[in-house]
C-alpha positions as CSV (number, residue, x, y, z in Angstrom):
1,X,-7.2,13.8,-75.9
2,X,-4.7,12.1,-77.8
3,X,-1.2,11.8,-75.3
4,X,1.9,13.8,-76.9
5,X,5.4,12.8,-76.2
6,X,5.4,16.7,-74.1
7,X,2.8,14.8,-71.9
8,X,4.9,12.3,-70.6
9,X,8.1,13.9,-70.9
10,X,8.2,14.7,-66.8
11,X,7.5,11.2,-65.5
12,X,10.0,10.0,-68.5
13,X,12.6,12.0,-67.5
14,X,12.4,11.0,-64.0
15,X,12.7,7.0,-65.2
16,X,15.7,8.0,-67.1
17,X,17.6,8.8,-64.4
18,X,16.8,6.2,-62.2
19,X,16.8,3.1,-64.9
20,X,20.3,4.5,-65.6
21,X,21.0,4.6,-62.7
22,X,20.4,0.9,-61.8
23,X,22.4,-0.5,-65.2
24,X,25.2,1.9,-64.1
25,X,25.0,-0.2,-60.4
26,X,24.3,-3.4,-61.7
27,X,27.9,-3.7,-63.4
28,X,28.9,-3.4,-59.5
29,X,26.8,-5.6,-57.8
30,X,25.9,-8.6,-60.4
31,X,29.3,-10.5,-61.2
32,X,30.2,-11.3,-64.9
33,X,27.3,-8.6,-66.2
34,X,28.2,-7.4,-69.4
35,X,27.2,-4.5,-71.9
36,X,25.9,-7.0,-74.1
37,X,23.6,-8.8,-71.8
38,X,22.3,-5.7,-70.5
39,X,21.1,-4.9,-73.7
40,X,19.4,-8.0,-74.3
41,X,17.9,-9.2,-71.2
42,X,17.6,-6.2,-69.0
43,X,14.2,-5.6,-67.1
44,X,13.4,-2.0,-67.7
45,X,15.2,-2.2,-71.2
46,X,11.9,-1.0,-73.2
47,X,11.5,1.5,-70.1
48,X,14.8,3.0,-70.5
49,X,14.7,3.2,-74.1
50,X,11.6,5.1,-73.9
51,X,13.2,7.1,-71.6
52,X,15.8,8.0,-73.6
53,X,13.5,8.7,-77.0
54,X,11.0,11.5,-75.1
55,X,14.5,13.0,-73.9
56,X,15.9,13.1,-77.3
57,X,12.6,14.6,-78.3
58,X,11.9,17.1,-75.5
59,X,15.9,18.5,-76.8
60,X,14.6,19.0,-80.1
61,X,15.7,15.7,-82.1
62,X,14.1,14.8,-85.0
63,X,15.8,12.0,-86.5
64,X,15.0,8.7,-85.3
65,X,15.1,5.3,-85.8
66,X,13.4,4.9,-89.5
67,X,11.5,8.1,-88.0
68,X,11.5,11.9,-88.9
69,X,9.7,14.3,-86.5
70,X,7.7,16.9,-88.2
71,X,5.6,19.6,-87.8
72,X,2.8,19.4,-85.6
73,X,3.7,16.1,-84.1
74,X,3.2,14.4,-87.2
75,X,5.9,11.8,-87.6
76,X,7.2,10.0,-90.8
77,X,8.7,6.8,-92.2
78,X,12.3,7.5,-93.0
79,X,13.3,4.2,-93.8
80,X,13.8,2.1,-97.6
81,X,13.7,5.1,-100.3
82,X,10.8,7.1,-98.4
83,X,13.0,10.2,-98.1
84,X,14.4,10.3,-101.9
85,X,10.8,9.2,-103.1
86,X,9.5,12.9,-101.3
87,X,12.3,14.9,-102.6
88,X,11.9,12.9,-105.9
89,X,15.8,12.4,-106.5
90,X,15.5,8.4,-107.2
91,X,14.4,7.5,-110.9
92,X,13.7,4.5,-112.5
93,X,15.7,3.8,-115.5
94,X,14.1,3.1,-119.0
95,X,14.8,-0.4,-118.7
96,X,13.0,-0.5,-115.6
97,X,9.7,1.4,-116.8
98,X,10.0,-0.9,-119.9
99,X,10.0,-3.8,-118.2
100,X,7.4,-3.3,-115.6
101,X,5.4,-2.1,-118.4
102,X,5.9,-5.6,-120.7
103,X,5.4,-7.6,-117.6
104,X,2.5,-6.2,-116.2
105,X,0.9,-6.2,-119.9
106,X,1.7,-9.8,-119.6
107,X,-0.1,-10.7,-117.5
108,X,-3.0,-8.3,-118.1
109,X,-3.5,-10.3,-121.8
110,X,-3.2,-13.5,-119.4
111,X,-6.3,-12.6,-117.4
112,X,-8.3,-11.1,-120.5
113,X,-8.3,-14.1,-122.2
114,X,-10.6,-15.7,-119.8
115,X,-12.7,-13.1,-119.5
116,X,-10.8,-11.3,-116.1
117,X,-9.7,-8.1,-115.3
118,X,-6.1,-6.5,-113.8
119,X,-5.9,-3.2,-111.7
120,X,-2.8,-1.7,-110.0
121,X,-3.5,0.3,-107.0
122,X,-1.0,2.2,-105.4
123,X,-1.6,3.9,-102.2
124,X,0.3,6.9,-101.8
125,X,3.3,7.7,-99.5
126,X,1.9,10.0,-96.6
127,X,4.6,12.2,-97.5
128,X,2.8,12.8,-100.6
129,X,-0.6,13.3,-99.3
130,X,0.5,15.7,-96.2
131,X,3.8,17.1,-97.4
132,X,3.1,20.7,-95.5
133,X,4.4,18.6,-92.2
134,X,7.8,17.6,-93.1
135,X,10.5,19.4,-92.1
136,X,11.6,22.9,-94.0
137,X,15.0,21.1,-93.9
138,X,14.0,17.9,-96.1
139,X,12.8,20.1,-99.6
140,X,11.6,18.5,-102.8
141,X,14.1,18.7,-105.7
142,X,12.8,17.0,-107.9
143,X,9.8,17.8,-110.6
144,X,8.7,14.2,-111.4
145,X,8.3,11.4,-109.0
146,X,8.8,7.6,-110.1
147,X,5.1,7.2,-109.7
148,X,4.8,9.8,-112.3
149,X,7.8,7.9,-114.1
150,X,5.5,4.6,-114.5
151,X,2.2,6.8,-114.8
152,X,3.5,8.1,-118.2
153,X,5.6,5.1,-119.5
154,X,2.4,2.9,-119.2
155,X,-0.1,5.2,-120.9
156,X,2.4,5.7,-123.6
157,X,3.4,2.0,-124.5
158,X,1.2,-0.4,-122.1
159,X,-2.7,-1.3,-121.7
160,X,-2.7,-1.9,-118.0
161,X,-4.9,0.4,-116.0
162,X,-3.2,1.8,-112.9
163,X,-5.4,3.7,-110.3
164,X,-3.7,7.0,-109.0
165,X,-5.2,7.6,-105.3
166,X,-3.7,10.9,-105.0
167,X,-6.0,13.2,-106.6
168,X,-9.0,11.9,-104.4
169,X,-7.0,11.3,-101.3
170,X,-5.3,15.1,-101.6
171,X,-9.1,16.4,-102.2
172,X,-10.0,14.8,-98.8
173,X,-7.5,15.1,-96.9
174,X,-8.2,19.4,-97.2
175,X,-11.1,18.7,-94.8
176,X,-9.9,15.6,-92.8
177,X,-7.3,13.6,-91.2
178,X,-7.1,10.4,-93.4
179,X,-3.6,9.0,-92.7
180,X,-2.6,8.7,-88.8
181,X,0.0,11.4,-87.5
182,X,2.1,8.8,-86.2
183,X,1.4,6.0,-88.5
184,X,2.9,5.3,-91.8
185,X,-0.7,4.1,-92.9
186,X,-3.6,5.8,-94.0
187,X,-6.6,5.5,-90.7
188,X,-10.2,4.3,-91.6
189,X,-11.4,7.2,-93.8
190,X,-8.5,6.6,-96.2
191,X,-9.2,3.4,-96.3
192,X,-12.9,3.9,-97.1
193,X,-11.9,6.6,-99.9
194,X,-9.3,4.6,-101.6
195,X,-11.8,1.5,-101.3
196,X,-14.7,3.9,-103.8
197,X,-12.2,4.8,-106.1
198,X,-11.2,1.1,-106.6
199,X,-14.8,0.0,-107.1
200,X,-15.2,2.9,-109.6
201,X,-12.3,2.1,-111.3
202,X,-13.1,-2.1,-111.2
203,X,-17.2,-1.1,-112.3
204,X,-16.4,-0.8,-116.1
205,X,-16.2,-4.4,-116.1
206,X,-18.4,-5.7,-113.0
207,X,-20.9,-3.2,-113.2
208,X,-22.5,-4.9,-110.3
209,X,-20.1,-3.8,-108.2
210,X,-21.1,-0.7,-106.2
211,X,-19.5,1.0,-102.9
212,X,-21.4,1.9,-99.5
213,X,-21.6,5.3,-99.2
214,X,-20.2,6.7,-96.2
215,X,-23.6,7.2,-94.6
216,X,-23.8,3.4,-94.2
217,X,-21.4,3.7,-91.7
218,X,-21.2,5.0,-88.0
219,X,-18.2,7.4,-87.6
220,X,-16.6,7.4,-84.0
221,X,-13.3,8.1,-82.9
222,X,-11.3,5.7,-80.3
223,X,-9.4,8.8,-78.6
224,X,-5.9,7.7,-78.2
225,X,-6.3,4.1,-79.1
226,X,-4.2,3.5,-82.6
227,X,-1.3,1.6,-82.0
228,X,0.8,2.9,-84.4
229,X,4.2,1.8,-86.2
230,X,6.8,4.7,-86.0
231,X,6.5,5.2,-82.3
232,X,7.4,1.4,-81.8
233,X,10.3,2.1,-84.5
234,X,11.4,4.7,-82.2
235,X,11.2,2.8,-78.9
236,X,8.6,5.6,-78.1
237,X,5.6,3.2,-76.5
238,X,3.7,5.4,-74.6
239,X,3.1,7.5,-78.1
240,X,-0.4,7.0,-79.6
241,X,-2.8,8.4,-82.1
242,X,-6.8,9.0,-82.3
243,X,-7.9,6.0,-84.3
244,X,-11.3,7.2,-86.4
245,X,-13.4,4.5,-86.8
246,X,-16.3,3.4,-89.4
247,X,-18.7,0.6,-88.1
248,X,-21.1,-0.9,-91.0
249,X,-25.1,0.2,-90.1
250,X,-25.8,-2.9,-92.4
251,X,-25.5,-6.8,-91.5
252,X,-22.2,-8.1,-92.7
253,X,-21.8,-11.7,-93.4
254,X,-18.1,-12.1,-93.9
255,X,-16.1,-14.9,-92.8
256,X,-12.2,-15.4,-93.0
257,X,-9.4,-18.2,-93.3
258,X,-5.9,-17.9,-92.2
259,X,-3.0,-20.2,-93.6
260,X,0.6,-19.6,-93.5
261,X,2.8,-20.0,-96.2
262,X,6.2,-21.7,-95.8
263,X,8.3,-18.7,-95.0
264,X,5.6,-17.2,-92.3
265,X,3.8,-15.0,-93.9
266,X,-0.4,-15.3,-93.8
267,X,-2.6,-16.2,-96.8
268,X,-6.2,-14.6,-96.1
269,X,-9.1,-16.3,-97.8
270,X,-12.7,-14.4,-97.2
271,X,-15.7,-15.5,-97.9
272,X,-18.8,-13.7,-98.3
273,X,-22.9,-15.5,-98.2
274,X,-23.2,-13.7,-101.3
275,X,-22.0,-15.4,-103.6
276,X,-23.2,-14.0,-107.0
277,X,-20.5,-11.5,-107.1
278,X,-17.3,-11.7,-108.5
279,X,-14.8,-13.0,-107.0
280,X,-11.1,-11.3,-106.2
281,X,-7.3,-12.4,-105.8
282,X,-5.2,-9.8,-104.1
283,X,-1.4,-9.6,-104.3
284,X,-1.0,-6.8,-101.6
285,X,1.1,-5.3,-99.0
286,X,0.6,-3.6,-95.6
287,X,-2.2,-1.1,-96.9
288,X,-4.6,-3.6,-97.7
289,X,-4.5,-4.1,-94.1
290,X,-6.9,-0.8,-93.8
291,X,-9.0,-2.0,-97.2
292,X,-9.8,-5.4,-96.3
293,X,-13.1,-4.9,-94.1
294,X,-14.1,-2.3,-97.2
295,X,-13.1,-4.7,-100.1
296,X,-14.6,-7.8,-99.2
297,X,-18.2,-6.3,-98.5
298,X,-17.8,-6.3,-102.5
299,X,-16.9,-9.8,-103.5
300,X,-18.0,-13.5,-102.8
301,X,-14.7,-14.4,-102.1
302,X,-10.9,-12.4,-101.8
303,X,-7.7,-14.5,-101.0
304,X,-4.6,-12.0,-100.5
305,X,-1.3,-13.1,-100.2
306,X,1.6,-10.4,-99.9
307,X,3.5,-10.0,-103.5
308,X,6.6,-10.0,-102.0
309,X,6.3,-13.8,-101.0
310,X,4.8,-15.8,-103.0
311,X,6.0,-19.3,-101.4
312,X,8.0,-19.9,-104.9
313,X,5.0,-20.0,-106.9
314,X,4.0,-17.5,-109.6
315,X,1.5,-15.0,-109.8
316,X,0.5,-17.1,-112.5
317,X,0.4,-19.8,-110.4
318,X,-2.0,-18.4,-108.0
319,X,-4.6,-17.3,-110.4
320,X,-4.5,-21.0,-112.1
321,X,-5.0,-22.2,-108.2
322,X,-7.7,-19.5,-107.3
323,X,-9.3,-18.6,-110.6
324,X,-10.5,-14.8,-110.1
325,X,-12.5,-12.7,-111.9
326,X,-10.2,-10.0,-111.1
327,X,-6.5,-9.2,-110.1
328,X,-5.6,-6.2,-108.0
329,X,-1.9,-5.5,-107.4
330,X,-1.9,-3.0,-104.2
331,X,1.9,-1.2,-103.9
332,X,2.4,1.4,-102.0
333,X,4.1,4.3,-103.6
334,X,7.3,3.6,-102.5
335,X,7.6,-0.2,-103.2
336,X,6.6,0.4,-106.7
337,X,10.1,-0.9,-107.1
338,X,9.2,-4.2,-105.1
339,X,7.2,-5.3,-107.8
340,X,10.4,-6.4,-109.8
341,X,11.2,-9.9,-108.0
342,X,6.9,-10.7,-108.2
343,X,6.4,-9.9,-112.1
344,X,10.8,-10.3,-113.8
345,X,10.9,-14.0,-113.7
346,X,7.0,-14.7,-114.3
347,X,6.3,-16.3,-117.2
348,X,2.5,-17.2,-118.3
């Protein structure tokens, strides 16, 4: 079974008292010690701050560090504009919608003329897929979200197809867990469901392209094994979360490429030994993470780079360099507003 914070709250709370002990002594015993160093190069430092985080959550806290405790022991992502995107109090303003909508038309009419193909994806917040387990305290006060903002602004003035996950991931999630409790991503199962819908949606012009169903895959769980984000935000290490997991029941001849790009971040270029289907450039961000195993069973080759570094070329660069069939921009709900800096200044 899956540890909870209540599990390990007694040997915690015993650790507390003794690492604090030991800073409080070491100001006595270790000439020239300071506050400062302490918190930078002490030995129990994760160990104390652990500590401290299950007592803070054994007395009932529920803020935390880019964290909100909520009901059940599901945990969410407080941090950028995840708690006014859930009470849907942050809009975009006209200018905004109309420019996303120019730029992204932009570039769709770019990649038609050759024959390619554009789709938006955006996953959804897991606020907006589970929102029974935030707090009472943290309502929704708004009637339209900014999702729903660019949703209507495109179909009313633009051409660019953008794929709304949330009906299909709200109809699953009634009968299963398909974003982690403790996670701000969505587990395996998400994953696979948002990965159908974005064959459907990319079928109308490869129909070649088809998804595995979920019978191709062995479903297991890994009890306790997900390493997940908000616990590590909170200093809360020993937290972890089941970790469903789909293994393919067919042969899968994938291969992948890693490069770094000047500031750091990875370029991934997969290949697949099938190479008469289409071929994909991805400009995504931590989601894809979850979709890549699903995504590239589909193609003969995917590069993804993340949108929001682009090593100072365009994203009209990259498809001159790469030359895909298709484009997919993945944004998770609440980046939509990320997309600016990637599509403002590009210019075909």
């Amino acid at each position: 079974m899956t540890r909870h914070a209540g599990d390990i709250a007694r040997g915690y709370s015993t650790a507390f008292v003794i690492v604090t002990l030991l800073v409080l002594a070491s100001f006595v015993v270790v000439p020239g010690i300071s506050a400062s160093t302490v918190a930078e190069k002490f030995r129990w430092r994760a160990d104390l701050i652990g500590a401290f985080t299950t007592f803070r959550f054994e007395a009932g806290d529920r803020v935390f560090n880019n964290a909100i405790v909520g009901k059940s022991g599901w945990i969410f992502y407080a941090g950028e504009l995840s708690i006014p995107e859930y009470q849907r109090t942050d809009r975009f303003s006209q200018r905004d919608l109309r420019t996303l909508q120019r730029k992204l038309d932009e570039l769709e009419s770019f990649l038609a003329a050759d024959g390619r193909a554009l789709l938006l994806v955006v996953p959804p917040n897991k606020t907006t897929i589970y929102p029974q387990y935030m707090p009472d305290e943290i309502p929704v006060l708004g009637a339209v979200s900014r999702f729903d903002e660019v949703l209507r602004y495109v179909d009313d003035h633009g051409t660019t197809r953008i794929l709304d996950l949330r009906p299909a991931l709200i109809r699953e999630s009634a009968t299963q867990q398909i974003y982690y409790r403790t996670d701000t991503h969505w587990n395996e199962l998400g994953a696979y469901y948002a990965y159908v819908e974005i064959v459907e949606a990319l079928s109308v012009d490869f129909p070649g392209i088809g998804a595995h169903a979920l019978s191709d895959f062995e479903l297991r769980t890994a009890v306790g094994d997900a390493r997940t984000d908000l616990p590590r935000s909170m200093g809360f290490l020993s937290l972890q979360d089941d970790a469903p997991v789909l293994e393919p029941r067919f042969p899968v001849h994938t291969s992948t490429t890693t490069d770094r790009l000047p500031d750091g971040q990875e370029i991934l270029r997969t290949t697949n030994r099938d190479e008469g289907m289409p071929t994909a450039l991805v400009f995504g961000d931590s989601f894809y993470g979850g979709l890549r195993r699903f995504m590239e069973l589909g193609f003969s080759r995917v590069t993804m780079l993340p949108y929001n570094s682009l090593s100072g070329a365009s994203v009209y660069d990259w498809i001159r360099q790469e030359e895909p069939d298709i484009v997919i921009i993945e944004c998770v709900e609440r980046g939509l507003g990320d997309l600016f800096p990637m599509l403002e200044n590009a210019r075909p």
